[in-house]
C-alpha positions in Angstrom: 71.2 -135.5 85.0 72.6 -132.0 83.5 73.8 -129.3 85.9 74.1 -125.9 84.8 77.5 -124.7 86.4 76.7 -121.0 86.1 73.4 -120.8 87.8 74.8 -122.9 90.8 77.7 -120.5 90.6 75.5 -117.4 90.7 73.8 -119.3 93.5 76.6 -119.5 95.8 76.7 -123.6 95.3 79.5 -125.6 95.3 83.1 -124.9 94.9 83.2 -128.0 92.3 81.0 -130.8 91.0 82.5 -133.2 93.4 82.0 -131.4 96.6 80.0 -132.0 99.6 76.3 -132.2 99.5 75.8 -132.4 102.8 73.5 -129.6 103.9 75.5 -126.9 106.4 73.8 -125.8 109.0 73.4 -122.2 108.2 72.0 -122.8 104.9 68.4 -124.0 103.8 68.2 -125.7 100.0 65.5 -125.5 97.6 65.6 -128.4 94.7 64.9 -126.4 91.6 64.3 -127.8 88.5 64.6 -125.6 85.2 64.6 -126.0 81.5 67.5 -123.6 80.1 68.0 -126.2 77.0 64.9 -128.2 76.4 61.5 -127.2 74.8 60.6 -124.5 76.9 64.1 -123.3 77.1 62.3 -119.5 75.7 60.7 -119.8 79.8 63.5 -121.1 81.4 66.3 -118.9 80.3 64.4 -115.9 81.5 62.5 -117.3 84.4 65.1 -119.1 85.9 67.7 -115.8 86.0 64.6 -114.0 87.9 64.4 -116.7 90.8 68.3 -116.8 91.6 68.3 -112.6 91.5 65.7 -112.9 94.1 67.3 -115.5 96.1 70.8 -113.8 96.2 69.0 -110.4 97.2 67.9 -112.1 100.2 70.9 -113.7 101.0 73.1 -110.0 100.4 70.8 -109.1 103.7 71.8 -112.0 105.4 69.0 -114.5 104.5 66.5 -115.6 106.8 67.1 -115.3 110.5 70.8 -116.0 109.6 70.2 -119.1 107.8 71.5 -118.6 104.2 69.2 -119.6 101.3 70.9 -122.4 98.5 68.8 -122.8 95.4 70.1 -125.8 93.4 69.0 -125.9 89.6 69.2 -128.7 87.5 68.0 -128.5 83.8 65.8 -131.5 83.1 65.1 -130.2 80.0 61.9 -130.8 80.1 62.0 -134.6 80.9 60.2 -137.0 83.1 63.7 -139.2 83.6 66.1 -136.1 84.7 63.3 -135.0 86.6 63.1 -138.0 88.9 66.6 -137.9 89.0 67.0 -134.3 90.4 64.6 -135.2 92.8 66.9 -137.8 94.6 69.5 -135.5 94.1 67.3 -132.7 96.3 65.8 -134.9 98.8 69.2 -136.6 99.7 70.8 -133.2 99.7 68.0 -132.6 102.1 65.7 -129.8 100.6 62.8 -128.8 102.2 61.2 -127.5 98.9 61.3 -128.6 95.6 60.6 -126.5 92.2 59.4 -128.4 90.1 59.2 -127.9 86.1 56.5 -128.9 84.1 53.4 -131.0 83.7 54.6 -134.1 83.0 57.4 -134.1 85.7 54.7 -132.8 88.4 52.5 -135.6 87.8 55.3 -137.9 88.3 57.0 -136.6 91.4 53.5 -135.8 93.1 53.5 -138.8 94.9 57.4 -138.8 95.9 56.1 -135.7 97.8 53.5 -137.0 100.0 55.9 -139.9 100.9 58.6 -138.0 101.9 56.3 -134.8 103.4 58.5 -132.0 100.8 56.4 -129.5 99.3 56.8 -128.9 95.5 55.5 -126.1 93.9 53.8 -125.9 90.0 53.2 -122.6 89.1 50.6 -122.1 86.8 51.1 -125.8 85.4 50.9 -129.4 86.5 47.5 -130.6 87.7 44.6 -128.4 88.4 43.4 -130.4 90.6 45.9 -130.1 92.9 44.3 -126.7 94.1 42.9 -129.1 97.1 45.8 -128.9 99.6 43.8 -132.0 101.3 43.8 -134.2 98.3 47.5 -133.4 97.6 49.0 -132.1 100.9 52.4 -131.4 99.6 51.7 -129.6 96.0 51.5 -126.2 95.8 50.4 -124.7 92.5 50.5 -121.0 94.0 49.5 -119.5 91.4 46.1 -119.9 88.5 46.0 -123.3 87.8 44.9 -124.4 84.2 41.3 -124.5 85.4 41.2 -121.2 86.6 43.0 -120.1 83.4 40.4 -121.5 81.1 37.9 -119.4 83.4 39.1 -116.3 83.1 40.0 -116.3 79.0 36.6 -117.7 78.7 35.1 -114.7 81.1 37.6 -112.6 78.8 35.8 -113.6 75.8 32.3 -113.0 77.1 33.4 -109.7 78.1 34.8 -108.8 74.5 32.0 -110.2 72.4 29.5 -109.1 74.5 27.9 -112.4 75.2 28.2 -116.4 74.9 25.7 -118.0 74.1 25.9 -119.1 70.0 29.2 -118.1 69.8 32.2 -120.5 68.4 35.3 -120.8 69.8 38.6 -122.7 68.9 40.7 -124.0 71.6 43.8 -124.6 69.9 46.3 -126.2 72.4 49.5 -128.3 72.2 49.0 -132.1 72.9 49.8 -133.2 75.8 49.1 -133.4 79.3 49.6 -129.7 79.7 47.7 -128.5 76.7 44.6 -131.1 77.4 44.2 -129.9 81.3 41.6 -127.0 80.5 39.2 -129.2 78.9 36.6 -130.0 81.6 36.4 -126.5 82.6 35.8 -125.3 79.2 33.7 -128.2 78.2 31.5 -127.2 81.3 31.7 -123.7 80.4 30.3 -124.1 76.6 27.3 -125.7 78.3 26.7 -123.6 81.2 26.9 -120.1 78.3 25.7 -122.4 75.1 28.9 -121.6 73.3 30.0 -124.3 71.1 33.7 -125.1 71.8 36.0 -126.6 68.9 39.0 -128.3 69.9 42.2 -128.0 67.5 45.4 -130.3 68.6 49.0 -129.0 68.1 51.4 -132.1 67.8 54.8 -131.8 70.3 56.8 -130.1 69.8 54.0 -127.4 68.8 55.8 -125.3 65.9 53.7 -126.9 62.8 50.3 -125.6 63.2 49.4 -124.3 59.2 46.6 -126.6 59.2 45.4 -126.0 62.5 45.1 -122.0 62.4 43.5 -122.0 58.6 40.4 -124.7 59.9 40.0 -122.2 62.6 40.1 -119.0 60.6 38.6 -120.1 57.3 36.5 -123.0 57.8 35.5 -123.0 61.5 35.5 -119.5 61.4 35.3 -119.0 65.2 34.5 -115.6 66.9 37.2 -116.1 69.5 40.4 -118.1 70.2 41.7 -119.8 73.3 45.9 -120.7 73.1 47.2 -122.5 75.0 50.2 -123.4 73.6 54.1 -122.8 74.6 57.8 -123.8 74.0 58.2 -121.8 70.6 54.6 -122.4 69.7 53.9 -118.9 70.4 55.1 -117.2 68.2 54.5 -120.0 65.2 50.5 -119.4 66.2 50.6 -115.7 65.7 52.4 -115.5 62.9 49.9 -118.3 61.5 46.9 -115.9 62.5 48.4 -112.8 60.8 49.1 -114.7 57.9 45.3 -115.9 57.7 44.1 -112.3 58.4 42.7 -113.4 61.6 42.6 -110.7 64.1 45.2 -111.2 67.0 42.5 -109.5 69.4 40.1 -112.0 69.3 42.8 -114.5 70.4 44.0 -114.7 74.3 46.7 -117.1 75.4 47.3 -119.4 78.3 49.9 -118.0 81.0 53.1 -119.6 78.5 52.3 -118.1 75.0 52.8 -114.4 75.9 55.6 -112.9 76.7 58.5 -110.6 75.0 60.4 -113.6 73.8 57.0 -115.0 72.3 56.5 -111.8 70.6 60.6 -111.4 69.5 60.2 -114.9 67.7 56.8 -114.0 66.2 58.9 -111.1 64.4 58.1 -108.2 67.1 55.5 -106.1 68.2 54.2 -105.1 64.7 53.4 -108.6 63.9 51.6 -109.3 67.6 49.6 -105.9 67.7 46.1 -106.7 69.7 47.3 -110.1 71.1 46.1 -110.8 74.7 47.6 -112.9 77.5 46.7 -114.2 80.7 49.3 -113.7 83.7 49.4 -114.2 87.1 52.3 -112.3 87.6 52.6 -108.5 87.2 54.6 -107.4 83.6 56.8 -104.5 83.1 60.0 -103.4 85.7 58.1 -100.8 87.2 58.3 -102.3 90.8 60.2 -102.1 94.3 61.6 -105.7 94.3 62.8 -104.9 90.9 64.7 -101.9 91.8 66.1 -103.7 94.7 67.5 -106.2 92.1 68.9 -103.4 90.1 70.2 -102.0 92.8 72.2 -105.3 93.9 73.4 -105.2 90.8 75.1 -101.3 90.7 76.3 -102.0 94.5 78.4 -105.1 93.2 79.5 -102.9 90.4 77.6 -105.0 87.2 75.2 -104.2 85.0 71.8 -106.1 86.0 71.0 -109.2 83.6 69.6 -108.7 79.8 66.5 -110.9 81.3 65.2 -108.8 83.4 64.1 -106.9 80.1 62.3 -110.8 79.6 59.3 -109.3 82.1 56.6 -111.4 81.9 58.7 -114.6 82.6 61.3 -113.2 84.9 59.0 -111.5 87.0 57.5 -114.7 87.5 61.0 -116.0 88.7 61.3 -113.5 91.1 58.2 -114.1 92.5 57.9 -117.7 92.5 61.4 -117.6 94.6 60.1 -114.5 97.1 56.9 -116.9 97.9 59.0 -120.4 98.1 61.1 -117.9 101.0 57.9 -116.4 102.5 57.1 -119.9 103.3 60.4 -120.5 104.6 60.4 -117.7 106.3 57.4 -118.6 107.9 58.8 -122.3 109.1 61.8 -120.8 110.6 60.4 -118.4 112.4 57.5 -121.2 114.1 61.0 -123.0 114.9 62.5 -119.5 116.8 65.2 -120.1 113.7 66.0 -123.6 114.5 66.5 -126.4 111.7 63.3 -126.5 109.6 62.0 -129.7 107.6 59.5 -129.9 104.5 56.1 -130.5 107.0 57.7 -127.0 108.4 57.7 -125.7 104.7 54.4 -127.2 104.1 53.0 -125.3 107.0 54.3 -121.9 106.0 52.9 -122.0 102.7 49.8 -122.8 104.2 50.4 -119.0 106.6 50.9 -117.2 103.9 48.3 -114.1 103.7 48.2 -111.1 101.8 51.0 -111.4 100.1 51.7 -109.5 97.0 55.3 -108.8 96.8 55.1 -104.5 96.5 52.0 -105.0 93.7 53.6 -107.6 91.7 51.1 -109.6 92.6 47.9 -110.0 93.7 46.8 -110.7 97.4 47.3 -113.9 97.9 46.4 -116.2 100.4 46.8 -120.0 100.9 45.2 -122.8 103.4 45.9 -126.0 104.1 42.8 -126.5 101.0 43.1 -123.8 99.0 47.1 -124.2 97.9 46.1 -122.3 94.8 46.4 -118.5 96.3 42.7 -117.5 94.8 43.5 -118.4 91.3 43.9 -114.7 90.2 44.9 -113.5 86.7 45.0 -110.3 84.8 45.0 -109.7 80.9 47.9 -107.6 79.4 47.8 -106.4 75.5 50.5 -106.2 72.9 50.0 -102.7 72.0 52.3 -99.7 70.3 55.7 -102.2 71.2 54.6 -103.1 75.0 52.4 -105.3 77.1 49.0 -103.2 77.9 47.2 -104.0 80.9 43.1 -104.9 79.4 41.6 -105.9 83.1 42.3 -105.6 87.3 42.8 -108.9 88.2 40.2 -110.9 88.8 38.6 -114.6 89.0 36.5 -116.0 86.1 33.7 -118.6 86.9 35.3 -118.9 90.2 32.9 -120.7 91.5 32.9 -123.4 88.7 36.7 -123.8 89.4 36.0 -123.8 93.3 33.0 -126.7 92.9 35.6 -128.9 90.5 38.5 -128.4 93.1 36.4 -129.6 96.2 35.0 -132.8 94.3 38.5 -134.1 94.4 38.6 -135.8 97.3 
């Protein structure tokens, strides 16, 4: 198990390695998993900066009803192992929320979290299914899951082409759990619309994909293109489809294959002009919470972080941390501020309404089913050296998602 000193540093942790774990009882901890040195270290480096901002501006108002907020990462690097390792780290640290990172490691802690009544969060990632809070009443996905992903770039398509039905599209994805989760919603898709759906597997650790890209440019020769690759895949992929001549806007990525750094490894904005990406979190800086942070920043007399120029992923950090302290807020104050435990958590997720963070989000809304927030999305462009918003957000095939979400039971 790998701790990085200089987040838990930033996060007001402990004074060494060998200190206390006990919890104080002022302070609430969140179990935070991150990736700052494994395969999806071009997410984690950004993302990860973005939740501790957000957590320290809270705390420089003096937290929650006094209680001070400790967010305690541990890179896992993208591994099952660590992963399960930081979780008994958290849970005997006492957290009342765990972040968890990744597919793989959500699918094995899931049950860990029933058992011991924490909620862990998976934002856009780890199972779909896990949209039905009373199937799995500790998971939180909070944000579009990889169902309502493949909905809305397959609604995306439709709207672009102008029509389905006959139509061929690739779904070029990296193999593994993560990258196979979309496939019954777009399988039921191709036969609901009569599009015929080609799949195309990118072997871990997703940065050879030559072959791949010229069977679907040359030989397939599909009319659209669903990605859902990430790590440095990215960028590998759209390089691939300028190489091939394959026009970049008839390609729309997954919520992990589009963002600045994507686009900085791809060889900048020249190279990714016209290609689209899902989000579910609002891009750009052009928002209050983000001149709070800067403002943080300037009152302590520093210049704020180079990853808040990162957007796409460190706008998800900040507001994956102001929702995980919504719902903390929430459980402290059904306790009149008292000591709080993870059912208390669990139930102020589940409060949660209209929240959407000053418009970096949309309005989102959880219940003790629906611990997906609505599933909403929005498409942004790379276009003229910045991310271009295509669409409002909005749901695709919602009601395809909703029927696969309730028959897990």
């Amino acid at each position: 198990m790998k701790l990085w000193q200089p987040a838990l540093i930033a996060a007001g942790m402990f004074a060494a390695a060998g200190a206390s774990t006990a919890q104080a009882a002022d302070e609430v901890i969140i179990g935070m998993m991150c990736d700052r040195t494994g395969p999806t270290q071009t997410v984690g480096t950004f993302l990860c900066p973005g939740y501790h901002d957000y957590v320290d501006l809270v705390n420089s108002k003096g937290g929650i009803m006094g209680h001070k907020i400790v967010a305690h990462e541990i890179d896992i690097e993208y591994k099952v192992p660590p992963a399960m390792e930081a979780y008994q780290r958290y849970k005997a640290e006492g957290a009342v929320l765990i972040s968890i990172w990744g597919t793989p490691q959500t699918q094995a802690v899931t049950s860990n979290l029933i058992e011991d009544k924490i909620p862990g969060t998976s934002p856009g990632f780890g199972s779909a299914a896990a949209a039905n809070g009373l199937k799995y009443p500790y998971l939180f996905p909070i944000a579009a899951s990889y169902w309502s992903q493949a909905g809305a770039a397959v609604e995306f398509a439709k709207g672009q082409m102008g029509g389905l039905k006959g139509k061929k599209i690739a779904f070029i994805f990296y193999d593994n759990p993560a990258g196979r989760e979309p496939l019954p919603v777009l399988e039921k898709l191709a036969e609901l619309e009569g599009f015929e759906l080609k799949q195309f597997a990118v072997p871990p650790p997703g940065v050879e994909m030559k072959v791949q890209v010229q069977d679907i440019a040359r030989r397939y020769r599909a009319d659209f293109v669903i990605a859902h690759i990430f790590g440095k895949g990215p960028s590998v992929s759209m390089k691939e489809f300028k190489r091939m001549g394959y026009p970049l806007e008839k390609v729309v990525s997954f919520v992990w294959g589009a963002s600045e750094a994507d686009i900085a490894g791809a060889g900048g904005w020249e190279v990714a002009e016209g290609y689209n990406g899902i989000q579910f979190a609002g891009v750009g800086s052009d928002y209050p919470v983000m001149d709070e942070i800067k403002a943080m920043y300037k009152a302590n007399g520093k210049e704020p972080p180079e990853a808040m120029n990162s957007t796409v992923f460190y706008n998800r950090g900040v507001f994956q941390a102001a929702l995980h302290l919504k719902a903390i807020e929430n459980a402290l104050k059904a306790k009149n501020g008292g000591k709080i435990t993870g059912e208390d958590v669990k139930a102020g997720f589940e409060a949660i309404n209209d929240f959407s963070l000053g418009g970096l989000v949309p309005p989102l809304k959880f219940s003790d089913f629906d611990h997906e927030g609505g599933g909403w999305v929005r498409i942004f462009q790379a276009k003229g050296g910045k991310w271009v918003p295509q669409t409002e957000w909005f749901h695709g095939y919602r009601d395809i998602v909703e029927e696969m979400v309730k028959a897990e039971h």
